[in-house]
VEXGUMAR-685146 format. One record per residue (C-alpha): residue number from 1; x, y, z; residue in three letters. Coordinates in steps of 0.25 Angstrom, whole numbers. Layout:
# residues N
{NUM; {X; Y; Z}; ALA} ...
This chain:
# residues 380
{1; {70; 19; 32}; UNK} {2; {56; 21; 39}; UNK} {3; {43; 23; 31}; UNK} {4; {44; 38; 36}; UNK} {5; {58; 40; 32}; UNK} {6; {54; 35; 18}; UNK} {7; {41; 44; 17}; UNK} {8; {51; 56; 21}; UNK} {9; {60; 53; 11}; UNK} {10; {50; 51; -1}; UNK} {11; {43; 63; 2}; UNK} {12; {52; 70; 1}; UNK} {13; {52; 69; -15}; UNK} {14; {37; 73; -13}; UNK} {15; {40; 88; -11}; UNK} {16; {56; 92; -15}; UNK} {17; {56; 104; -21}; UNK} {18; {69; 114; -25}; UNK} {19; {72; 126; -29}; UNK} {20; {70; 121; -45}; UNK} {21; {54; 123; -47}; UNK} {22; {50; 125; -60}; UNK} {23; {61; 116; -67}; UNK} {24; {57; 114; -80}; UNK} {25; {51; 129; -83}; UNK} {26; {56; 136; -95}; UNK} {27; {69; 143; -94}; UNK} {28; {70; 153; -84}; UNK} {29; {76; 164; -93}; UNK} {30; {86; 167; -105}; UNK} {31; {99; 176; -99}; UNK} {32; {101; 185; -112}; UNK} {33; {116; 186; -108}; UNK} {34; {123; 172; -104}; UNK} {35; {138; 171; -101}; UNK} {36; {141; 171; -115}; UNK} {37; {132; 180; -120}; UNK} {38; {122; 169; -124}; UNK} {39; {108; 169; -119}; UNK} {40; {106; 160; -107}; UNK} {41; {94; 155; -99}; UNK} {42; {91; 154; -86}; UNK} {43; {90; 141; -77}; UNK} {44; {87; 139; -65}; UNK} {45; {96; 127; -58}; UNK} {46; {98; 119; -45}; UNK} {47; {113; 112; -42}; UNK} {48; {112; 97; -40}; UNK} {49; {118; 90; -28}; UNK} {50; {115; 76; -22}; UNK} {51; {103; 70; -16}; UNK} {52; {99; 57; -8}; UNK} {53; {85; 53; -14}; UNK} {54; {75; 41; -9}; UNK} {55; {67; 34; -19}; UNK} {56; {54; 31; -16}; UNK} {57; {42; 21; -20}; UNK} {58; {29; 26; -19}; UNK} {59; {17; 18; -21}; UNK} {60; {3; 19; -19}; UNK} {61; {-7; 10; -12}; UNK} {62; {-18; 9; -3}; UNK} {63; {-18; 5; 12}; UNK} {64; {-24; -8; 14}; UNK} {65; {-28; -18; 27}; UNK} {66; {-18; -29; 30}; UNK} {67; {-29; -37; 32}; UNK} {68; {-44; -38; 29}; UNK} {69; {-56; -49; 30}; UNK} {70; {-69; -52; 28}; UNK} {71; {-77; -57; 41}; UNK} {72; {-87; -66; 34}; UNK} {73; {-97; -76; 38}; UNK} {74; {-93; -90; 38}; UNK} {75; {-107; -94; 41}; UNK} {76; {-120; -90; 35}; UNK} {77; {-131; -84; 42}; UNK} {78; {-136; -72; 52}; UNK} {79; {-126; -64; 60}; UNK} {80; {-130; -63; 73}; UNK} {81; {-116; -57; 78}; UNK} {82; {-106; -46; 72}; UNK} {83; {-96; -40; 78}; UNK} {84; {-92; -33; 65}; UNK} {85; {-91; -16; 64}; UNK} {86; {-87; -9; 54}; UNK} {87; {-73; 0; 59}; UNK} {88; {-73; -10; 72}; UNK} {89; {-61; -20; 75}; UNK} {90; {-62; -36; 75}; UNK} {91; {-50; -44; 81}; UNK} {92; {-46; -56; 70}; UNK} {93; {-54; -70; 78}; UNK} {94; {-66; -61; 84}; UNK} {95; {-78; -65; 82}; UNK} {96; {-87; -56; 71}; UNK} {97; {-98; -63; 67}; UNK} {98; {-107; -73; 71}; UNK} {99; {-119; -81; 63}; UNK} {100; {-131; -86; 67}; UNK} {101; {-130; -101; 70}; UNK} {102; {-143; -105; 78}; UNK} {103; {-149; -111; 64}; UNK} {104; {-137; -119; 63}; UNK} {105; {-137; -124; 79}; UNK} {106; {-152; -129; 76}; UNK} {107; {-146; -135; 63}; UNK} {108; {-135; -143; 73}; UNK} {109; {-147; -145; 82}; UNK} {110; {-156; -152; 72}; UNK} {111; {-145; -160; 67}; UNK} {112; {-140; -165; 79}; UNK} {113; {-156; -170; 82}; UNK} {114; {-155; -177; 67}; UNK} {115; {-141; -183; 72}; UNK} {116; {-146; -190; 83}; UNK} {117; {-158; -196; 77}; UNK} {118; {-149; -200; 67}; UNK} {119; {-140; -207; 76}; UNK} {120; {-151; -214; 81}; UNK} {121; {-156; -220; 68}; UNK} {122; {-143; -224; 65}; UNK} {123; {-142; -233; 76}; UNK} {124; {-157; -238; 75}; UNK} {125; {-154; -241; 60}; UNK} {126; {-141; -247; 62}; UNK} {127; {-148; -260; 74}; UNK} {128; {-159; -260; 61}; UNK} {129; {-147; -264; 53}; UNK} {130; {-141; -273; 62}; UNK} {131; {-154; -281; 63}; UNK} {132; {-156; -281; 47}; UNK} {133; {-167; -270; 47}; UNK} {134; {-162; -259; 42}; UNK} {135; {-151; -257; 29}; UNK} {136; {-136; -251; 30}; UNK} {137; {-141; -240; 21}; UNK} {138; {-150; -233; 30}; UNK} {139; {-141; -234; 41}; UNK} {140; {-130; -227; 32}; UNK} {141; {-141; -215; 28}; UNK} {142; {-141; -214; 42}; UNK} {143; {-127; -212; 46}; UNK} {144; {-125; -203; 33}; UNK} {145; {-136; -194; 38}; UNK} {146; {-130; -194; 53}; UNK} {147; {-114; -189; 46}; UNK} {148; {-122; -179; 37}; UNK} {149; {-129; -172; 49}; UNK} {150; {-116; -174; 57}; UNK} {151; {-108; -166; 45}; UNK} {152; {-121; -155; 46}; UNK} {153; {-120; -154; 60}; UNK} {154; {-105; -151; 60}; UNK} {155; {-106; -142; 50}; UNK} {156; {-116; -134; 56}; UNK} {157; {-105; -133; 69}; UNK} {158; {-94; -129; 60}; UNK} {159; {-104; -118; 54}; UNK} {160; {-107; -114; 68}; UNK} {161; {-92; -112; 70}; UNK} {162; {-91; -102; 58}; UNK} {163; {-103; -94; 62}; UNK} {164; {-95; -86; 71}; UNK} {165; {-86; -76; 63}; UNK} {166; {-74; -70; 68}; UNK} {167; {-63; -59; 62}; UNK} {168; {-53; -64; 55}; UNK} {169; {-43; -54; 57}; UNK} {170; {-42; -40; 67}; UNK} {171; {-46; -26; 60}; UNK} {172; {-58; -18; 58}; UNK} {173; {-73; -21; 50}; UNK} {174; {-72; -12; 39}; UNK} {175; {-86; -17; 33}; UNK} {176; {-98; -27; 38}; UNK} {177; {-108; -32; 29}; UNK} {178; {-119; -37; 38}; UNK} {179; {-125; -34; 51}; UNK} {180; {-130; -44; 61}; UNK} {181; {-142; -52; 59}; UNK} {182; {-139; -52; 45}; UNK} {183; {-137; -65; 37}; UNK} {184; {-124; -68; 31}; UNK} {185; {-119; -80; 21}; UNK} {186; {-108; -88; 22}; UNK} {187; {-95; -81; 20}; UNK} {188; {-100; -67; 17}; UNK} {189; {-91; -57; 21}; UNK} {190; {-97; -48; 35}; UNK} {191; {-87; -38; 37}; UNK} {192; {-73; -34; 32}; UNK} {193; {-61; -33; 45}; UNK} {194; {-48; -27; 39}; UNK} {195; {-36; -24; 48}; UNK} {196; {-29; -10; 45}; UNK} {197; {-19; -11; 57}; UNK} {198; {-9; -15; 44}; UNK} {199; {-12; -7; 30}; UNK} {200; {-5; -13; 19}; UNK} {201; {-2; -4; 8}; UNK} {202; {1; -13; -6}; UNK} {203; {8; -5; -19}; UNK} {204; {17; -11; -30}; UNK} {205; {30; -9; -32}; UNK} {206; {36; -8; -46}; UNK} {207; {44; -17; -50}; UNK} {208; {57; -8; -50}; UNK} {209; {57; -6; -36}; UNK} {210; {52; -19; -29}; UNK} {211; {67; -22; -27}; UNK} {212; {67; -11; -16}; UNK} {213; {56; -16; -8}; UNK} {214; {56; -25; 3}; UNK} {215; {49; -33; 13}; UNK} {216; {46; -24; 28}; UNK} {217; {52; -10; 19}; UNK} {218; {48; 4; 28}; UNK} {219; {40; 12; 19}; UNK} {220; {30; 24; 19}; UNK} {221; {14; 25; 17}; UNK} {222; {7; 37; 13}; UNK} {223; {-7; 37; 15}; UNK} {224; {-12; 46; 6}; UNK} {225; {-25; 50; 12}; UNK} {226; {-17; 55; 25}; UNK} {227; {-3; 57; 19}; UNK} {228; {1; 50; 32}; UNK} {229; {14; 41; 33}; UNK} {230; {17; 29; 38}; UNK} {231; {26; 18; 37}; UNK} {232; {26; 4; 31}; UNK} {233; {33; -7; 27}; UNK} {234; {34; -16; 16}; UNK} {235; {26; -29; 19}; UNK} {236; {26; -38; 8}; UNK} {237; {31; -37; -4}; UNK} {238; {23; -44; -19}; UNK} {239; {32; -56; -25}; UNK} {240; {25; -55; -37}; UNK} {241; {23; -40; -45}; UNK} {242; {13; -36; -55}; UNK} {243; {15; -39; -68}; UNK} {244; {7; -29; -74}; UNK} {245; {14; -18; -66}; UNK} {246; {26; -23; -62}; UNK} {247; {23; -19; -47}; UNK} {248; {25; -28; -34}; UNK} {249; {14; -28; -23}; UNK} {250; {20; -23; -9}; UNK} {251; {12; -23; 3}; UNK} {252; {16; -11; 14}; UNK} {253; {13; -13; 29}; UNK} {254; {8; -1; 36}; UNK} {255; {4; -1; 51}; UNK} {256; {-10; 6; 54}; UNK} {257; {-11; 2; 69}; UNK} {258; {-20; 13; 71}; UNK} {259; {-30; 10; 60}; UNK} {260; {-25; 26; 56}; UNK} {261; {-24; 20; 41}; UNK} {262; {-35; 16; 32}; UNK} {263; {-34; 5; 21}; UNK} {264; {-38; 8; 9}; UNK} {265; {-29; 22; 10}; UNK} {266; {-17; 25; -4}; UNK} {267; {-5; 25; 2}; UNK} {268; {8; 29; -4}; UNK} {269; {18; 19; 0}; UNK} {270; {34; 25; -1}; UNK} {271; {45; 16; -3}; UNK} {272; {60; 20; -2}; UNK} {273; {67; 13; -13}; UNK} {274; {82; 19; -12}; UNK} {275; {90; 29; -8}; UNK} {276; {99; 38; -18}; UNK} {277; {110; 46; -11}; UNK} {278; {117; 56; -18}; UNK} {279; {109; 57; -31}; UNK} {280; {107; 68; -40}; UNK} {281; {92; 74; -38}; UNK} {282; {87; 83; -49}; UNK} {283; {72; 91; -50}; UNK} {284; {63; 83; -60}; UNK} {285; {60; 97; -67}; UNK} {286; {75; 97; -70}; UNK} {287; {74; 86; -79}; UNK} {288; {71; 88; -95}; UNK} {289; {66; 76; -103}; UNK} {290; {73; 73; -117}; UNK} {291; {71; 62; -129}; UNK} {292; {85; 57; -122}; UNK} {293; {78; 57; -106}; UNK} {294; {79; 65; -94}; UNK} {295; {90; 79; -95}; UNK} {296; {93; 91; -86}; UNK} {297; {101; 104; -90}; UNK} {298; {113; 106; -81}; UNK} {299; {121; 118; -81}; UNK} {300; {136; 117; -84}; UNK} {301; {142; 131; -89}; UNK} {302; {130; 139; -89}; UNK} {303; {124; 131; -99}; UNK} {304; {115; 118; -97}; UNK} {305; {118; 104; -101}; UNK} {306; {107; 94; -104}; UNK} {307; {111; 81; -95}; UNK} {308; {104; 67; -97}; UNK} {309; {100; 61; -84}; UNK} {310; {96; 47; -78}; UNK} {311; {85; 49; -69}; UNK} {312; {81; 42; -57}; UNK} {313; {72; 42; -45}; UNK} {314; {63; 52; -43}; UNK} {315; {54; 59; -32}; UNK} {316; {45; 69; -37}; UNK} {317; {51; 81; -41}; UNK} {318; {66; 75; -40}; UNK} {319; {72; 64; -47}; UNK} {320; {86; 58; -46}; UNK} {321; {96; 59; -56}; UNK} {322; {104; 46; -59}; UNK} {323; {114; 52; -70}; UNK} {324; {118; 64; -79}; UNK} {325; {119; 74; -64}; UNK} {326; {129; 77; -54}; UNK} {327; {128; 86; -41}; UNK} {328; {134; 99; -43}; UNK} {329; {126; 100; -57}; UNK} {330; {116; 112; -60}; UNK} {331; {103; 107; -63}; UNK} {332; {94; 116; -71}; UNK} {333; {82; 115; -66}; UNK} {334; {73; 125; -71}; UNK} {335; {74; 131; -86}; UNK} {336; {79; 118; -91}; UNK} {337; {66; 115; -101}; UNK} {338; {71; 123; -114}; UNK} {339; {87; 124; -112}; UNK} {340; {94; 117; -120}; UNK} {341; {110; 109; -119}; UNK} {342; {120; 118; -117}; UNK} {343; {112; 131; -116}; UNK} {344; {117; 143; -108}; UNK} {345; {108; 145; -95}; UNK} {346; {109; 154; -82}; UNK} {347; {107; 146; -71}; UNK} {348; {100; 151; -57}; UNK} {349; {105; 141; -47}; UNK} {350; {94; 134; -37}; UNK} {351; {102; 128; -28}; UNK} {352; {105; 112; -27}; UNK} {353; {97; 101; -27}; UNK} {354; {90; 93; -24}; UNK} {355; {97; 87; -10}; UNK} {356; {92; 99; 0}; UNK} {357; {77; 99; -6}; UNK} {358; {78; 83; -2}; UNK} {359; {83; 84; 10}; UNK} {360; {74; 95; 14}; UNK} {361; {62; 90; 12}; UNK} {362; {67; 75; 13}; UNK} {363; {69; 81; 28}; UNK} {364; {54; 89; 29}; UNK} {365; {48; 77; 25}; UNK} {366; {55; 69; 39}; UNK} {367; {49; 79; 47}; UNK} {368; {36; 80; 41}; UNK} {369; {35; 65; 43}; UNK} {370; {41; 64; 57}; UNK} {371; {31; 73; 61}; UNK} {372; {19; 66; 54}; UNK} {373; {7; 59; 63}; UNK} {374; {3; 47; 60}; UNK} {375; {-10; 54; 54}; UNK} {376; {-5; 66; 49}; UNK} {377; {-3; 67; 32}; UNK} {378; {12; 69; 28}; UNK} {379; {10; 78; 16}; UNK} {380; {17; 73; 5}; UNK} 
């Protein structure tokens, strides 16, 4: 299923409504005169009927760059070129910032001076030695000096080298921190390059449902600021979950070739889980919570019957009933509150549910999204 498809189907559960508002309001009214001469109240009731639902993930995160770096000097000193603005591109390898080195090619200068005066008091000292005149010592203070200006001397290259900057990946300067003609230290950090052509959006995932992801899955993002929807995948996936929360860390991909997409922004990833087929979808309202769990009235005879029930997934205003209804049952769905087992009620059929609601607005959402712009908000 593409991550648009999936958005469809999970918004859907965003906005069903049917003809059973107000479940859960006092009872509607006492009829003085039932069928057996018995008072009897007034309920209003909807019959059930099957329903495919898809169960969703939702988790919140925030959009971030799949990659980012620091530009910093690997070299102390004035900056006397920076090709650096902040909101302008830089290709990874170009070069960005370049230091000052005139001190240090006089330094090389004067030491190269110093090595051949050295080199030549080495071989005036060594004919002194060979004649007796002149100690072994001095001779070895003069070749330890030579290798310590030779060990300078390349260190002052390989400096050199590092005084010319370059970026070490593509994507845009988001901040600088100095100008030219400024002096930098070693290792201070210039400017900040991040690549937003891949967002990464990172959320956990309980426990419970990290067995129905996996590596490259199509999902949804929502960017909240916009309400725009776009599709990604599932691109990598945390082998080792918090303990404190018992959540996995998952990382989803999202494509932002045109830089339309900020990082930084929350964004509501959608996961598709399953897909029930042929389930029994009730109205939350519907449902009354005792000491022995969750209970809806049923009529059977013109009276209602408390029935125990095994809930399941839910979305919004509907929820999945795993046990305790059948299709073809009348629900009560408003007036429910204050009867009691076995009480005689009147009941003012709504219609069925909840298959048609689902598939209308299941169907309204498609549209809405296959008519969508990439910058244009789908409303939730």
């Amino acid at each position: 299923m593409s991550g648009k498809m999936a958005l469809a189907l999970v918004l859907v559960c965003s906005g069903l409504a049917v003809g059973c508002r107000g479940a859960g309001k006092e009872a509607l009214a006492v009829v003085p005169d039932g069928e057996n001469g018995t008072p009897s109240t007034m309920v209003e009731t909807v019959t059930l009927t099957t329903a495919g639902f898809r169960d969703f993930l939702e988790l919140n995160g925030v959009t971030e760059p799949i990659r980012s770096a620091n530009i910093s000097a690997q070299m102390g000193g004035r900056i006397v070129t920076m090709n650096l603005v902040e909101g302008q591109p830089v290709t990874e390898g170009q070069e960005v910032l370049v230091i000052n080195t005139r001190p240090m090619a006089a330094s090389i200068d004067r030491m190269e001076i110093e090595l051949e005066q050295l080199e030549s008091d080495i071989e005036r000292t060594q004919r002194l030695v060979d004649r007796g005149l002149a100690t072994s010592a001095t001779l070895e203070q003069l070749n330890t000096r030579r290798a310590a200006t030779d060990a300078a001397i390349d260190e002052i290259r390989i400096n050199l080298r590092e005084a010319r900057t370059r970026a070490p990946i593509s994507g845009t300067v988001t901040e600088t921190h100095f100008e030219t003609g400024e002096f930098v230290g070693p290792g201070t950090p210039v400017a900040r390059v991040v690549d937003i052509g891949t967002l990464i959006v990172q959320v956990g995932v309980p426990e419970r449902d990290i067995i129905h992801i996996h590596q490259d899955m199509p999902v949804s993002v929502r960017i909240e600021a916009s309400g725009q929807v776009v599709e990604g995948r599932i691109q990598h996936i945390g082998l080792e979950g918090n303990t404190r929360n018992r959540r996995f860390p998952v990382k989803v991909e999202i494509d932002n070739p045109d830089d339309h997409l900020l990082a930084g922004m929350r964004a509501t990833v959608i996961i598709l889980k399953r897909t029930l087929d042929s389930v029994v979808v009730i109205p939350r309202d519907a449902i009354v919570q005792s000491t022995q769990g969750a209970e809806v009235y049923v009529v059977e005879e013109n009276q209602v019957r408390v029935r125990p029930v095994q809930l399941g997934q839910g979305c919004q205003r509907f929820v999945v009933v795993r046990s305790g209804l059948a299709a073809g049952e009348e629900l009560v769905v408003r007036g429910q509150r204050d009867l009691v087992n076995n009480e005689p009620v009147t009941s003012s059929n709504r219609g069925s549910c909840c298959q048609e609601q689902m598939e209308e607005y299941q169907q309204a959402r498609e549209d809405r999204l296959a008519t969508a712009t990439p910058t244009e908000p789908v409303l939730p």
